[in-house]
C-alpha positions in Angstrom: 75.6 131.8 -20.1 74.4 134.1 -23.2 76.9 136.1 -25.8 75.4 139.4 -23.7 76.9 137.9 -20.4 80.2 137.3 -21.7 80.7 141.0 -23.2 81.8 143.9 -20.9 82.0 147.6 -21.0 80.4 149.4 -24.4 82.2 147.2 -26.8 79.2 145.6 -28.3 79.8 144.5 -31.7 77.5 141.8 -34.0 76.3 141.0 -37.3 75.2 143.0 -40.5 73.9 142.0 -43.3 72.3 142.8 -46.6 68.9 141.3 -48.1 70.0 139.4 -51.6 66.7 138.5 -53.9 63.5 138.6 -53.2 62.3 138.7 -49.7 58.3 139.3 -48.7 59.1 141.1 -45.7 62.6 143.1 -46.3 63.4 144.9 -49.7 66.5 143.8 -51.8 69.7 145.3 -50.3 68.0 146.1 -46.5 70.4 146.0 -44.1 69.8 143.9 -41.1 70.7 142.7 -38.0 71.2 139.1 -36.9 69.2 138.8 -33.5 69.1 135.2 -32.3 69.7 131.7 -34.1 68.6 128.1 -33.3 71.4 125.9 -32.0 70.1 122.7 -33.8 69.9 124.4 -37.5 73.7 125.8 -37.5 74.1 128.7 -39.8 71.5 127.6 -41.9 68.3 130.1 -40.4 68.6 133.4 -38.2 66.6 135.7 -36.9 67.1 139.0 -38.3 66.0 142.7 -37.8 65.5 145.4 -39.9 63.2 148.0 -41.6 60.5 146.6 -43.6 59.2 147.3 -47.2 56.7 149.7 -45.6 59.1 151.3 -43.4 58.5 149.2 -40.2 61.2 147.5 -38.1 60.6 144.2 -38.7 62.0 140.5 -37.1 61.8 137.8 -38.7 63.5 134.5 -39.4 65.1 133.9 -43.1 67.7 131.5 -44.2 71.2 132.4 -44.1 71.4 132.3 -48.2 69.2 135.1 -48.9 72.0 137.2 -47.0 75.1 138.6 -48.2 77.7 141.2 -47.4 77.9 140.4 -44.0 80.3 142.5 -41.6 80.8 143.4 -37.8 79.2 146.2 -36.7 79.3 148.0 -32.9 75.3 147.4 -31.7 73.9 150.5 -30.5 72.2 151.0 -27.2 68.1 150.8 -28.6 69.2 147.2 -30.8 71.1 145.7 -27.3 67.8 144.0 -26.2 67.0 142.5 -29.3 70.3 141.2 -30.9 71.5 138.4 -28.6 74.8 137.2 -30.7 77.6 139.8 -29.9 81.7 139.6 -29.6 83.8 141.6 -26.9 85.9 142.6 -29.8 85.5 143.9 -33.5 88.2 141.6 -34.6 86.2 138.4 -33.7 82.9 140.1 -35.1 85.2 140.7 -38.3 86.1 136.9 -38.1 83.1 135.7 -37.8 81.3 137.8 -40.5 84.0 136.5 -42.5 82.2 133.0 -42.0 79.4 133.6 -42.3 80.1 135.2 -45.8 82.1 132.1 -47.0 79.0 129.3 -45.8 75.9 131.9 -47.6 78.1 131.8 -50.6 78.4 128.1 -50.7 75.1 127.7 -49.6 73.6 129.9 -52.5 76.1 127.9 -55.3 74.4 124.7 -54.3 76.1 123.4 -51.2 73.3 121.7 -48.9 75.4 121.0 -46.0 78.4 122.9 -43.3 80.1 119.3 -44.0 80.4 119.5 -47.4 83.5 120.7 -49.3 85.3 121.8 -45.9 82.7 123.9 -44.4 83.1 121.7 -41.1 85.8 123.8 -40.5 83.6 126.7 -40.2 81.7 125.9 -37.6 84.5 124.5 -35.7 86.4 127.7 -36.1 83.5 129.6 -34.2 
């Protein structure tokens, strides 16, 4: 069963983010979406989609530490087929971003793992 399955109605609501350093594909600060994910690298790569350097929507996979400011947003109608992880509610898309915040801060301050200094509970949490 996939994350769109489990959502009903026109509450759609996933993941923003912002592009933090340097990035060959995105410009520092783009805002993107998180699309799809693998299940065997946890939080540590996503796929994301945005608007390139040039201008063109872009997707592309980037690790989860060269993200930042991450918060739930509702997914509009033309983004529906593309971004895969959604929430029913803006409350658990708030929750979540909130986690995924916390583990790309650790990651970029030197952290190397979801089971080091209490992460684990992260990832139990979702």
């Amino acid at each position: 069963m996939t994350e769109l399955s489990v959502v009903k109605g026109d509450d759609y609501f996933g993941l923003i983010a912002n592009v933090v350093g340097v990035d060959h594909i995105f410009r520092m600060g783009a805002k993107v979406w998180l699309c799809n994910g693998t299940g065997g690298e946890g939080w540590f790569r996503f796929e994301w989609y945005g608007a390139s350097r040039s201008g063109r929507p872009v997707q592309k996979w980037a690790p989860t530490e060269r993200l930042t400011n991450f918060r739930a947003a509702w997914v509009p109608l033309h983004l529906r087929e593309r971004v895969f992880y959604m929430r029913p509610t803006r409350a658990e898309a708030e929750a979540w971003a909130k986690n995924m915040q916390t583990f790309s801060d650790a990651l970029r301050a030197g952290s190397k793992s979801p089971f080091e200094d209490g992460y684990l509970k992260l990832t139990e949490s979702m």
